[in-house]
Each structure stands twice: as C-alpha cells, then as structure tokens.
C-alpha positions as CSV (number, residue, x, y, z in Angstrom):
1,X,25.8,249.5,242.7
2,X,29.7,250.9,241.7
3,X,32.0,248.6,239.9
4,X,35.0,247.7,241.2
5,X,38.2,248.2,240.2
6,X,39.2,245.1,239.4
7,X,35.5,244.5,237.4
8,X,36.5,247.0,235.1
9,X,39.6,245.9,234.3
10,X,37.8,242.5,233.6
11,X,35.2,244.0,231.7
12,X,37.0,246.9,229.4
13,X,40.6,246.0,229.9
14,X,43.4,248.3,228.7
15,X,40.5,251.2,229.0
16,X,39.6,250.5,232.1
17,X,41.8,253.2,234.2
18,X,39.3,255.8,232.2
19,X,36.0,254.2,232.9
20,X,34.3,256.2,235.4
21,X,30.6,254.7,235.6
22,X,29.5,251.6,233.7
23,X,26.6,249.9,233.1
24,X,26.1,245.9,233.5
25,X,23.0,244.8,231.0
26,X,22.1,241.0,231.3
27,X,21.4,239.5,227.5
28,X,18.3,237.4,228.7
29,X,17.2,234.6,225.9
30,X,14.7,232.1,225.8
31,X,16.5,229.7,226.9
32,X,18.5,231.8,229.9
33,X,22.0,234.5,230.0
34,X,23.2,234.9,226.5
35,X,26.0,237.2,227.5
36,X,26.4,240.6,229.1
37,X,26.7,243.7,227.9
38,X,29.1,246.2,229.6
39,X,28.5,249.8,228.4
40,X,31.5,252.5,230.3
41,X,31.2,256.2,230.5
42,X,34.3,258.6,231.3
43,X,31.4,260.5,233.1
44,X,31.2,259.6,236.9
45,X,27.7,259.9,236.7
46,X,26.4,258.8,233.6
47,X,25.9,255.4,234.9
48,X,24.8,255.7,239.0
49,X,22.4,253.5,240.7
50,X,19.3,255.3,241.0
51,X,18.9,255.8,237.3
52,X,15.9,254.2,235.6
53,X,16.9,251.2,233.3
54,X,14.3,250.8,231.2
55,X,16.0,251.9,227.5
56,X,19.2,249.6,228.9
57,X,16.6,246.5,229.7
58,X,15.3,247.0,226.4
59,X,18.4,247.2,224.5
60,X,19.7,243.8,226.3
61,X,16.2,242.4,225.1
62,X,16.6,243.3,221.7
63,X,20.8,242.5,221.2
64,X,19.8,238.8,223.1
65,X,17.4,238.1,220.1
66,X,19.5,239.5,217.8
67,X,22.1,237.3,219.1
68,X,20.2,234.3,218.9
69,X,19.1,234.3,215.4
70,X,22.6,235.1,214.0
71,X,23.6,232.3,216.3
72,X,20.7,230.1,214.7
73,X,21.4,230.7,211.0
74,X,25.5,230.1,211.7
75,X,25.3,226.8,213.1
C-alpha cells in the first residue's frame, strides 16, 4: 500500500516533502529482521502496489547477508 506522510518523514527525513512513491524492503537474516531498506522515488508511480517485487525481495536477500558477515567479522 501508499506510505503515509508521516512514514516518510520517518523514513527519509529532510527529503521526505519530495518522495512521491517508496518502497519498504524487509532485510530478512537467519536469525530474523536485520533492518529495512527504504528506497523513494520523486516518481508517483515508480513505486505502486501492484508492481512485481521480485528484484526488490532479492536485493533485501542479498544486502541482509551482506549485512551479516560485515557484522560477523566487526565484532
């Protein structure tokens, strides 16, 4: 679904009044959430609900391991 207002302003802050369609991408690890990635477009409909998700699921796959091995060899 649309983002609110007030999501946006959470999510992108200062650049929020030009975010026109955004995309919320869950960063799913082995071991549950790892974060989420919010991606905003200044295009109303770059971002709508009926798109297909598959190159945003995969990207969220990828960045979560990515995440988790930098987080592995830092601690």
């Amino acid at each position: 679904g649309r983002i609110k207002r007030e999501q946006l302003s959470c999510l992108f802050g200062e650049a929020a009044p030009g975010i026109a369609s955004a995309a919320l991408v869950p960063l799913l690890g082995e071991a549950g959430p790892v974060g989420l990635l919010a991606i905003g477009s200044t295009d109303e409909q770059r971002f709508h609900p009926g798109m297909a998700t598959d190159l945003l699921t995969r990207m969220g796959e990828m960045i979560a391991v990515a995440l988790q091995r930098w987080c592995q060899d830092h601690s």
